[in-house]
C-alpha atoms as an extended CHARMM CRD file, in Angstrom:
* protein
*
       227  EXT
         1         1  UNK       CA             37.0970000000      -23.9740000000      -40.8270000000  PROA      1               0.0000000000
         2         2  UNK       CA             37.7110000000      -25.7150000000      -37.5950000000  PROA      2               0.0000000000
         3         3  UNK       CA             38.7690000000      -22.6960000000      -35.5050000000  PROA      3               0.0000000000
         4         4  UNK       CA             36.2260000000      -20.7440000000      -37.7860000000  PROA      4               0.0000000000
         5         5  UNK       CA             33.6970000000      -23.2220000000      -36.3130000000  PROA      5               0.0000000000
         6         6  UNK       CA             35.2870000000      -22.6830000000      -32.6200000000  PROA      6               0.0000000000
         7         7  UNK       CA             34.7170000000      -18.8200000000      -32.4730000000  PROA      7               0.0000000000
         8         8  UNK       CA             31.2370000000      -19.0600000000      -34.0680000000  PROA      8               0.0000000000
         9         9  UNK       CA             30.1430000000      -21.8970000000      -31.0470000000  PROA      9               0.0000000000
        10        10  UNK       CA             31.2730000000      -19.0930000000      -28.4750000000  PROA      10              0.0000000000
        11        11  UNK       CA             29.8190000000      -16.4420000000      -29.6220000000  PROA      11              0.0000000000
        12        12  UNK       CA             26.7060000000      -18.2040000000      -29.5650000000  PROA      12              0.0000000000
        13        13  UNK       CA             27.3910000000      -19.9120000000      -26.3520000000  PROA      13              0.0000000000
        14        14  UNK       CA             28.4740000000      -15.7100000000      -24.7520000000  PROA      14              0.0000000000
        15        15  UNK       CA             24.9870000000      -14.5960000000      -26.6170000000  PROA      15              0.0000000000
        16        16  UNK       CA             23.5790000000      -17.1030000000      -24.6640000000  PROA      16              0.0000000000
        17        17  UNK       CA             25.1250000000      -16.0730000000      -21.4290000000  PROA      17              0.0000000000
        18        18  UNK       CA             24.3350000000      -12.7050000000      -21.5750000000  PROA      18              0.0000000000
        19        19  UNK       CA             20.6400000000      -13.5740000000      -22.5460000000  PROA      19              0.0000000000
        20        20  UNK       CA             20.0070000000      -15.6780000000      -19.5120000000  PROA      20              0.0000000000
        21        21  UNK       CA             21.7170000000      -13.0430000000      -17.7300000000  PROA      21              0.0000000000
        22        22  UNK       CA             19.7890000000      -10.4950000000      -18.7700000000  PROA      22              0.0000000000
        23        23  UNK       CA             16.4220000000      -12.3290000000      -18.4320000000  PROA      23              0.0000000000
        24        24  UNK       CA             17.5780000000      -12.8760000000      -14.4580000000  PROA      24              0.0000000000
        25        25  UNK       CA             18.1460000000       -9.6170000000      -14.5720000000  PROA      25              0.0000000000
        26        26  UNK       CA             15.1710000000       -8.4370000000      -15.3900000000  PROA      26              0.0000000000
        27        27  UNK       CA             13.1800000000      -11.3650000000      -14.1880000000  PROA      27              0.0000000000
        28        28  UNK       CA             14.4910000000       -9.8050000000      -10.7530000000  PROA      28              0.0000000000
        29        29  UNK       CA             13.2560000000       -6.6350000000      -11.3540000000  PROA      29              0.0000000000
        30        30  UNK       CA              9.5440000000       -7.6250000000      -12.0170000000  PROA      30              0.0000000000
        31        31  UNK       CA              9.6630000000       -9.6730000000       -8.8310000000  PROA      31              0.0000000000
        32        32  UNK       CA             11.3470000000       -6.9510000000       -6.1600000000  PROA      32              0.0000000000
        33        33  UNK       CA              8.7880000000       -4.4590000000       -6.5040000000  PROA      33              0.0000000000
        34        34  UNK       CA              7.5700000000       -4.6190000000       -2.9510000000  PROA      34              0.0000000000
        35        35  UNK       CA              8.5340000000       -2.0450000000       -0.1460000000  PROA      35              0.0000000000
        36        36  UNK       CA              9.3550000000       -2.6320000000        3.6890000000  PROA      36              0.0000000000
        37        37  UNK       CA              7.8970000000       -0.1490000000        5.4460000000  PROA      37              0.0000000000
        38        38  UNK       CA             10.7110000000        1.1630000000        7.5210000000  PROA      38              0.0000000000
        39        39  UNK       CA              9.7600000000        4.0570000000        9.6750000000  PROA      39              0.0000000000
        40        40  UNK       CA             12.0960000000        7.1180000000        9.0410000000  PROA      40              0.0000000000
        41        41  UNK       CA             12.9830000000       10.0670000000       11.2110000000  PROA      41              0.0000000000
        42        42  UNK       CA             12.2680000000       12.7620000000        8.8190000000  PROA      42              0.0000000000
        43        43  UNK       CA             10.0220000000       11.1790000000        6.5860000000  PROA      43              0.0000000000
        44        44  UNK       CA              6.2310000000       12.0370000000        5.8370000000  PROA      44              0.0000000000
        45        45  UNK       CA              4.3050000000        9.6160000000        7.4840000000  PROA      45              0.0000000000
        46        46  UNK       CA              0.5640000000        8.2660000000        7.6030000000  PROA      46              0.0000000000
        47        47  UNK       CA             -1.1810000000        7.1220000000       10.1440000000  PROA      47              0.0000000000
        48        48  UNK       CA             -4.3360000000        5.3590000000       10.8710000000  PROA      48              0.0000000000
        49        49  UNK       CA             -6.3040000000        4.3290000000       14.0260000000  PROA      49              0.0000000000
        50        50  UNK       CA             -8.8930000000        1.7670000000       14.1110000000  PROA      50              0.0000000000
        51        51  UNK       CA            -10.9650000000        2.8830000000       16.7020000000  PROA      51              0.0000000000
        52        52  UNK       CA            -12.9850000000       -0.1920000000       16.7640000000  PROA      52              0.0000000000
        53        53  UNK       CA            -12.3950000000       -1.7430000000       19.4800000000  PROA      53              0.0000000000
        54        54  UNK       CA            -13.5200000000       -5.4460000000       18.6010000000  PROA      54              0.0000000000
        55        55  UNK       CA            -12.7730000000       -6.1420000000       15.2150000000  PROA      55              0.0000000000
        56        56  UNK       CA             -9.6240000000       -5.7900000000       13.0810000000  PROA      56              0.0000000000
        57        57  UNK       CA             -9.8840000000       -2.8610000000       10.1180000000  PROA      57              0.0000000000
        58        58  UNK       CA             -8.6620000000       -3.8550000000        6.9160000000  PROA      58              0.0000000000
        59        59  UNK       CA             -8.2430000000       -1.7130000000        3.6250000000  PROA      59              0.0000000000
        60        60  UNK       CA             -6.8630000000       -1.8710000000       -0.1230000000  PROA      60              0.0000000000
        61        61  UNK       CA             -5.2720000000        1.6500000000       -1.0790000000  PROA      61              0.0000000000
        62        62  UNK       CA             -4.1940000000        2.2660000000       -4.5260000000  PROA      62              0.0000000000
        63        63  UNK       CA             -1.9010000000        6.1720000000       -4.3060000000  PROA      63              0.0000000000
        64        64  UNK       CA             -2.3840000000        6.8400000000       -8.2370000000  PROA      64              0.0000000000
        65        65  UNK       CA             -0.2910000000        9.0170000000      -10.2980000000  PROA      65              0.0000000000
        66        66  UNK       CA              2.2690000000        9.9480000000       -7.6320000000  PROA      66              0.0000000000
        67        67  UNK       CA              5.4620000000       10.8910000000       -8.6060000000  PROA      67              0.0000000000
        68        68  UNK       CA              8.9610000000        8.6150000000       -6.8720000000  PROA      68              0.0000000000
        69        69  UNK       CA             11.5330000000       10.5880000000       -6.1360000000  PROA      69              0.0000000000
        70        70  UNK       CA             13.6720000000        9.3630000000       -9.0620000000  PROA      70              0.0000000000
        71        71  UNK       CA             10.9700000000       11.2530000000      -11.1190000000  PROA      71              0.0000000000
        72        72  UNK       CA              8.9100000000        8.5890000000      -12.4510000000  PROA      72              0.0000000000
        73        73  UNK       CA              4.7800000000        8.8230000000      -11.7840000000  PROA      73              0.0000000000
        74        74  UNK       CA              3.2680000000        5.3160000000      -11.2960000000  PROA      74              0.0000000000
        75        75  UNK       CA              1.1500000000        3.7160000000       -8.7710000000  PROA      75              0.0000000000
        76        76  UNK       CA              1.3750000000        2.4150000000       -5.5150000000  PROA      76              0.0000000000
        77        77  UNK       CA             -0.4670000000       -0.8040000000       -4.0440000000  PROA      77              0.0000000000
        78        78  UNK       CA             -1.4300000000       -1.2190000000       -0.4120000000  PROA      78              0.0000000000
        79        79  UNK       CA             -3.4100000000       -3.9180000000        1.7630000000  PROA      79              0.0000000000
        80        80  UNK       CA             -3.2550000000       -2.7190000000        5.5400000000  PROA      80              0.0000000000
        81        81  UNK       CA             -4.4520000000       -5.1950000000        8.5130000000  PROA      81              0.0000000000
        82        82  UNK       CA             -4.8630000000       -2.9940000000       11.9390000000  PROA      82              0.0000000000
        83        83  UNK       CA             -5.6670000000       -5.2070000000       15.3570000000  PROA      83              0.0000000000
        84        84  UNK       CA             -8.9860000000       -3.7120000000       17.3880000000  PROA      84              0.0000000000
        85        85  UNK       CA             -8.1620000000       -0.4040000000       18.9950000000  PROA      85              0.0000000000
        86        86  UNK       CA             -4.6710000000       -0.0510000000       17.7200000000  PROA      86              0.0000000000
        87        87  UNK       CA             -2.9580000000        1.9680000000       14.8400000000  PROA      87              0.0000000000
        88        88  UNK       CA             -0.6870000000        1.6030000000       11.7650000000  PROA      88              0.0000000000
        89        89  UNK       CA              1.8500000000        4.1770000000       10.5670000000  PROA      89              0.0000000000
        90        90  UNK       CA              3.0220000000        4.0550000000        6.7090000000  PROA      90              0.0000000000
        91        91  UNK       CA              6.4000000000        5.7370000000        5.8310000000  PROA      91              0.0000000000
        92        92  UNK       CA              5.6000000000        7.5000000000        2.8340000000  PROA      92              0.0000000000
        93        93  UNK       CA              8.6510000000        8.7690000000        2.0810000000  PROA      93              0.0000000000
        94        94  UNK       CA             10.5510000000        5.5660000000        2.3320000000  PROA      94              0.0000000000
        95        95  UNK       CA              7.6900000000        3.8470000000        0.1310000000  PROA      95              0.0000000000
        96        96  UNK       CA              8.4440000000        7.0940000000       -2.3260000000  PROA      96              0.0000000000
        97        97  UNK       CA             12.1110000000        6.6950000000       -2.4060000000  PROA      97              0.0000000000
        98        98  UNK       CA             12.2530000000        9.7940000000       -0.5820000000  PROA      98              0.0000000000
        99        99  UNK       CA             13.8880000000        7.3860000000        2.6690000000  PROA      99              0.0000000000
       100       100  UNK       CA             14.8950000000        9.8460000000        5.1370000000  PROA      100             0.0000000000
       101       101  UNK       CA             13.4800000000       13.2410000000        3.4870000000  PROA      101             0.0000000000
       102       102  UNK       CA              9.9910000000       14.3570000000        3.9290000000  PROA      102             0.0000000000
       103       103  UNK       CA              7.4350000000       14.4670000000        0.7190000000  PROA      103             0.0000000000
       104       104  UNK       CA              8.3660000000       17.9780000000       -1.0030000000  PROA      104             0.0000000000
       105       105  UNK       CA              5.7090000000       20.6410000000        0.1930000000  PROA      105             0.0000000000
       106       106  UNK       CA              2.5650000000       20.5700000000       -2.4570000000  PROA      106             0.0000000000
       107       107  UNK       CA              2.9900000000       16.9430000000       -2.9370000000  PROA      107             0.0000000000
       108       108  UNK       CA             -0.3610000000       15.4190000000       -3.8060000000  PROA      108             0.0000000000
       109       109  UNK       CA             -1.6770000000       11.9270000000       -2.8380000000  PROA      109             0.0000000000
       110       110  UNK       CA             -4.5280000000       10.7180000000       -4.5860000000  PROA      110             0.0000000000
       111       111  UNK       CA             -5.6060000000        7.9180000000       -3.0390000000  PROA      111             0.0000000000
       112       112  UNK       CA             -8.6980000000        4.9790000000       -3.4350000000  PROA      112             0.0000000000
       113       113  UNK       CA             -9.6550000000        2.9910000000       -0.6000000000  PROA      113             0.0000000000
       114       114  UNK       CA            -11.7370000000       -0.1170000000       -0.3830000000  PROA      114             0.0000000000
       115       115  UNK       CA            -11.8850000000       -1.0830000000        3.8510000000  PROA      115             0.0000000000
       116       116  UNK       CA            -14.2220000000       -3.5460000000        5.4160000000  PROA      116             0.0000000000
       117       117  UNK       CA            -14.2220000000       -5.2210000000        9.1610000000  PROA      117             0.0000000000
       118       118  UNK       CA            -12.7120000000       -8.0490000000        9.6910000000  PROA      118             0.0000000000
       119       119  UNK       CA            -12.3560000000      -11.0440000000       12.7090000000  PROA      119             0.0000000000
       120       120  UNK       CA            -11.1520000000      -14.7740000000       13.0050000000  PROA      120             0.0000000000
       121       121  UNK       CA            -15.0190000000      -16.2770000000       11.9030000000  PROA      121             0.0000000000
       122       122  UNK       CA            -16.1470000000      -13.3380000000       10.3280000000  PROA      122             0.0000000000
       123       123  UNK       CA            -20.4550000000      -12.3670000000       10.3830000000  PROA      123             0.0000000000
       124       124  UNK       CA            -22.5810000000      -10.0980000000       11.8670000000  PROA      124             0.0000000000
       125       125  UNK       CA            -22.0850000000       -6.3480000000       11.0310000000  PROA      125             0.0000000000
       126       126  UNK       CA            -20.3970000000       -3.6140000000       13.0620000000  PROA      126             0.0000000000
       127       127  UNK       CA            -19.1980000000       -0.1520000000       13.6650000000  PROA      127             0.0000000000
       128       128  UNK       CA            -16.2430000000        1.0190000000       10.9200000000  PROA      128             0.0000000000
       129       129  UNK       CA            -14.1800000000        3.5140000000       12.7850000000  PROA      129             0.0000000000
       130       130  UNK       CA            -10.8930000000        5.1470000000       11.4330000000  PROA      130             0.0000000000
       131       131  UNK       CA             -8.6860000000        7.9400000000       12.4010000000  PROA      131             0.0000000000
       132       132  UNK       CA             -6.5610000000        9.4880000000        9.7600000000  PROA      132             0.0000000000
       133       133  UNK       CA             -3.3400000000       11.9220000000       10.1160000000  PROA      133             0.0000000000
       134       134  UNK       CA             -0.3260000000       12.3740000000        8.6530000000  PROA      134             0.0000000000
       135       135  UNK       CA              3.0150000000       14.3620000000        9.2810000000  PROA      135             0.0000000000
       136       136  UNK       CA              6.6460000000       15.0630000000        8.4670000000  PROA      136             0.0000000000
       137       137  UNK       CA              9.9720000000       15.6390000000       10.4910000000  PROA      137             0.0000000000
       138       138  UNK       CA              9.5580000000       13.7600000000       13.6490000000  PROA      138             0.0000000000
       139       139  UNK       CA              8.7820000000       10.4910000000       14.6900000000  PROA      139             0.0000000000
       140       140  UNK       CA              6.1670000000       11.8200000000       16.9620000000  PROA      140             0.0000000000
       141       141  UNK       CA              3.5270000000       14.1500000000       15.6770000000  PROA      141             0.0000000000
       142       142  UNK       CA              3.3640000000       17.7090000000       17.3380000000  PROA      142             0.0000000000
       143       143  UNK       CA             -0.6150000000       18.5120000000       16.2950000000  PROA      143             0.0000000000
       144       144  UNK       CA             -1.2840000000       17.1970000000       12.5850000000  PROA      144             0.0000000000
       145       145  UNK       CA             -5.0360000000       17.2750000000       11.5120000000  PROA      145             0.0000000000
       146       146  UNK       CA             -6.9080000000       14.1810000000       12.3560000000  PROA      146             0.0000000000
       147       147  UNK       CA             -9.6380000000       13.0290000000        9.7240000000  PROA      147             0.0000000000
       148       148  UNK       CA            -12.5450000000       10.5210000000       10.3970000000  PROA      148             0.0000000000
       149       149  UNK       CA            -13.7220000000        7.6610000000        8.6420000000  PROA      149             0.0000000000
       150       150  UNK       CA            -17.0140000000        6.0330000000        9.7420000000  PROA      150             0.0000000000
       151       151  UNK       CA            -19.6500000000        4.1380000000        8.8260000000  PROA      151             0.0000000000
       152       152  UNK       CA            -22.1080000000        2.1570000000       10.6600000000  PROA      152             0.0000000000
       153       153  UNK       CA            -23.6400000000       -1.1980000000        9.9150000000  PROA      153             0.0000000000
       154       154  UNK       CA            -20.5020000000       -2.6730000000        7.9380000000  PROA      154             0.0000000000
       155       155  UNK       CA            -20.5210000000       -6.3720000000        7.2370000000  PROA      155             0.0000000000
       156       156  UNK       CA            -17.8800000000       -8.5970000000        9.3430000000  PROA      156             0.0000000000
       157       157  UNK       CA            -15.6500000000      -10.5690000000        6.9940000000  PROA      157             0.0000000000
       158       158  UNK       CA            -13.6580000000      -13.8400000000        7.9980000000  PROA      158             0.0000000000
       159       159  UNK       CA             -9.9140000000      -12.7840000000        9.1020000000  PROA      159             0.0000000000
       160       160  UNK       CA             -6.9610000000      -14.2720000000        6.5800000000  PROA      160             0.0000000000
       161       161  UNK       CA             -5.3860000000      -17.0290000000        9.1370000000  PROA      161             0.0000000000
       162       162  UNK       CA             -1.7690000000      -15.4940000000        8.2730000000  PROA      162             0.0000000000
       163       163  UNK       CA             -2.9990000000      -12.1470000000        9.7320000000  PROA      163             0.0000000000
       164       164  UNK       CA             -1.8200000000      -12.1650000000       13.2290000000  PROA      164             0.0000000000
       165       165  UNK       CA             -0.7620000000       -8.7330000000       14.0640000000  PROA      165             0.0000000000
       166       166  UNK       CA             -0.9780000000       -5.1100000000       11.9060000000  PROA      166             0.0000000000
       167       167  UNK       CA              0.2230000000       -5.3990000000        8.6070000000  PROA      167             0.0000000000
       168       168  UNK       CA              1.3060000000       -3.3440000000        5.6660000000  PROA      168             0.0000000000
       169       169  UNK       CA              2.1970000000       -5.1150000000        1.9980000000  PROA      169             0.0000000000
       170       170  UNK       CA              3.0790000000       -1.9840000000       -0.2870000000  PROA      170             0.0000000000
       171       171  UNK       CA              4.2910000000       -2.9180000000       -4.2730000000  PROA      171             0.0000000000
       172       172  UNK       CA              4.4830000000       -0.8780000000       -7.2440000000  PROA      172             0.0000000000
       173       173  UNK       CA              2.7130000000       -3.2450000000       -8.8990000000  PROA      173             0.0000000000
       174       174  UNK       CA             -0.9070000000       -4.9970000000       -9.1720000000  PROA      174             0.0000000000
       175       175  UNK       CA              1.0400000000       -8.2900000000       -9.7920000000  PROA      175             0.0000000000
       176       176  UNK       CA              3.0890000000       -7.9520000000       -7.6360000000  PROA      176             0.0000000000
       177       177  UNK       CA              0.9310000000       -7.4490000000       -4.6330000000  PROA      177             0.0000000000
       178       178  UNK       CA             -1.9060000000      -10.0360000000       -5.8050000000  PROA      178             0.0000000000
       179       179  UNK       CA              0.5130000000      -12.0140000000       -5.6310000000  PROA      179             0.0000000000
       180       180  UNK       CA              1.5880000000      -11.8700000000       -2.1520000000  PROA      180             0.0000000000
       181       181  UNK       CA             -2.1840000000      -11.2510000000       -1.0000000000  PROA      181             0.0000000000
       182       182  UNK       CA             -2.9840000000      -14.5990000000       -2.2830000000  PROA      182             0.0000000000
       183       183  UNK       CA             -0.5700000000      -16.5670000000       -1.4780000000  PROA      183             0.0000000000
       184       184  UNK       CA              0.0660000000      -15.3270000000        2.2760000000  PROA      184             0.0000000000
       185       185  UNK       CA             -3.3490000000      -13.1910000000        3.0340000000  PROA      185             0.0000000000
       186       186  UNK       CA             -5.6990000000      -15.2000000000        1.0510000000  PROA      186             0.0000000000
       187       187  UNK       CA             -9.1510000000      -13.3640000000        1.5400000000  PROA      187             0.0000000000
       188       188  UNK       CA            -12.5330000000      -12.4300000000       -0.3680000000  PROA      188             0.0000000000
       189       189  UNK       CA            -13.1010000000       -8.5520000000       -1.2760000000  PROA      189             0.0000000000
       190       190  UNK       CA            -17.0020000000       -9.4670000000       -0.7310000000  PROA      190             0.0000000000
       191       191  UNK       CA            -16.5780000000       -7.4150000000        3.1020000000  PROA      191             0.0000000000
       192       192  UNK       CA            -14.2220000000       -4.4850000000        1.6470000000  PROA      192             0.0000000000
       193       193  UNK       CA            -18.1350000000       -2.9350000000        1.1690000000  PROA      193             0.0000000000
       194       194  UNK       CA            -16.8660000000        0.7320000000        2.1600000000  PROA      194             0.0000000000
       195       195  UNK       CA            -15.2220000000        2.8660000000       -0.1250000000  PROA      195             0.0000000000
       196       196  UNK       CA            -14.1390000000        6.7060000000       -0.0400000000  PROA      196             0.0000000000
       197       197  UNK       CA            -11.7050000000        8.7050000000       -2.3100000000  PROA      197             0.0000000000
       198       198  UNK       CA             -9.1670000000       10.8840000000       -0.4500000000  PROA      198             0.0000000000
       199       199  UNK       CA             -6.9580000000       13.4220000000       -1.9060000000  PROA      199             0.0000000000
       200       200  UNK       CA             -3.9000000000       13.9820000000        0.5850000000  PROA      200             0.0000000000
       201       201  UNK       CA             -1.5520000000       17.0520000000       -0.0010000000  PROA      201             0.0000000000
       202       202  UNK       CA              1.6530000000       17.8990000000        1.5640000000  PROA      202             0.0000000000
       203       203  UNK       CA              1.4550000000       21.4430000000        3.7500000000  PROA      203             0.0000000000
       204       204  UNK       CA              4.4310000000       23.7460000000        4.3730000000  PROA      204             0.0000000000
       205       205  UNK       CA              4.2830000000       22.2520000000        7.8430000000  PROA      205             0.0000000000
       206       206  UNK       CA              4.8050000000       18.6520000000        6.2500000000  PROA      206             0.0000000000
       207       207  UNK       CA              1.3670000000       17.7180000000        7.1290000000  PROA      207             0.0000000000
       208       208  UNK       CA             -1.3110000000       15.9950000000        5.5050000000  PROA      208             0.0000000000
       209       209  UNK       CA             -4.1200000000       17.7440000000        4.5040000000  PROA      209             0.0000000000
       210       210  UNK       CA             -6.9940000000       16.1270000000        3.3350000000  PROA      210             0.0000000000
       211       211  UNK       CA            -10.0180000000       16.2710000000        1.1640000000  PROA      211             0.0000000000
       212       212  UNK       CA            -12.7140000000       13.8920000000        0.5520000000  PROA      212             0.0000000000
       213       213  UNK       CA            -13.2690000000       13.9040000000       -3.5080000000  PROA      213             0.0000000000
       214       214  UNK       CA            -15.6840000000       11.0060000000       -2.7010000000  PROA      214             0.0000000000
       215       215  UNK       CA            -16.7000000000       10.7320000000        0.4740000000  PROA      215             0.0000000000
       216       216  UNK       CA            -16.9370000000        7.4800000000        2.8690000000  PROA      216             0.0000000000
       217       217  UNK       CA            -19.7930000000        5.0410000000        1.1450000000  PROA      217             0.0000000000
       218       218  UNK       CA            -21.1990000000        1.4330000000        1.8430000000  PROA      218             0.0000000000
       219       219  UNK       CA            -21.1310000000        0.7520000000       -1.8100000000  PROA      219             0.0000000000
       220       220  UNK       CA            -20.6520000000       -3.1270000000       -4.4490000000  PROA      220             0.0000000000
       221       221  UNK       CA            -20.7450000000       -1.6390000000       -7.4180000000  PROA      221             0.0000000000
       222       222  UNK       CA            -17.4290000000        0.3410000000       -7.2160000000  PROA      222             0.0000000000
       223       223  UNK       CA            -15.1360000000       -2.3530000000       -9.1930000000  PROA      223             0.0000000000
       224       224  UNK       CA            -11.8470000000       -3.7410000000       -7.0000000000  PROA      224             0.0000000000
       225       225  UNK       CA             -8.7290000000       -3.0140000000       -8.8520000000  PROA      225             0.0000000000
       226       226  UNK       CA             -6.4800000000       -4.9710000000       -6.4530000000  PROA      226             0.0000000000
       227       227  UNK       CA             -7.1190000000       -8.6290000000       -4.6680000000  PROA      227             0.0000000000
């Protein structure tokens, strides 16, 4: 009974292992969800240019329904800080799993966008200027189509204190990025007042081509699904 007793205590004390184990495992998972973006060579890449030159452009993307390049479809978050007058360039393909390849030709990028203006007090109302283009197999774009964002009148929001310079958080997750947003980039979605719906699609040239489904509006009412 004694040695009966023995093997019984550790095979409850190895189920026990393994289930702590596993629960690290997966505990890890859930938590390393969000992506560096790491400019490739190759890749597809998006860039945008605030053109404002006095106040920093801010935006929430959500890419819907895109398919990773393990085949899996899911979502991908964004929150994007851009300094006055400067630009931002997302790796798409890295943030795909892609890395170094660009985004198959036909490749479809549904994305929703929630922007407002930001600076360090925040009121008053301003100019929202943007610059959209996007392009595949060199770091430097040859002539890729450049789209325009603008609105005028758009309420000036209070800049997060831990923004100091552009920005990118990307996660495959709405946890996952809430959670870094408001812990690090604490801010109110009250000034992210503008909202447009663009559908991006890769061309044979690795270009972006875009469509406005919805196009730029100063609009409340459109719920925030992201912080």
């Amino acid at each position: 009974m004694e040695t009966k007793n023995k093997i019984i205590i550790s095979a409850l004390l190895l189920i026990a292992v393994i289930g702590v184990g596993a629960f690290v495992f997966l505990s890890g998972q859930s938590q390393a969800t969000q992506i560096n973006n790491t400019l490739t060579q190759q890749g597809t890449k998006l860039n945008i240019q605030n053109n404002n030159n006095q106040y920093w452009s801010h935006g929430d993307m959500i890419i819907e329904n895109v398919t990773f390049k393990n085949g899996t479809v899911g979502n991908l978050y964004l929150e994007y800080w851009i300094k006055p007058g400067e630009n931002l360039t997302i790796d798409l393909s890295n943030a795909l799993g892609y890395g170094n390849e660009p985004l198959p030709t036909g490749t479809v990028i549904r994305t929703l966008n929630w922007m407002g203006l930001f600076n360090p007090n925040g009121g008053g109302t301003s100019n929202f200027a943007q610059s959209l283009k996007g392009w595949s197999n060199t770091p430097d774009p040859a002539n890729p189509p450049v789209y325009q964002v603008n609105m005028g009148s758009v309420p000036v929001g209070p800049l997060p204190s831990g923004v100091t310079g552009n920005l990118v958080i990307m996660d495959t997750t709405i946890e996952g990025i809430d959670a870094t947003i408001n812990s690090q980039y604490p801010h109110t979605a009250t000034y992210e007042t503008l909202f447009t719906e663009i559908i991006m699609t890769v061309d044979p040239s690795g270009n972006l081509v875009m469509t406005f489904a919805i196009p730029p509006t100063l609009c409340s009412t459109i719920a925030h699904i992201i912080s």
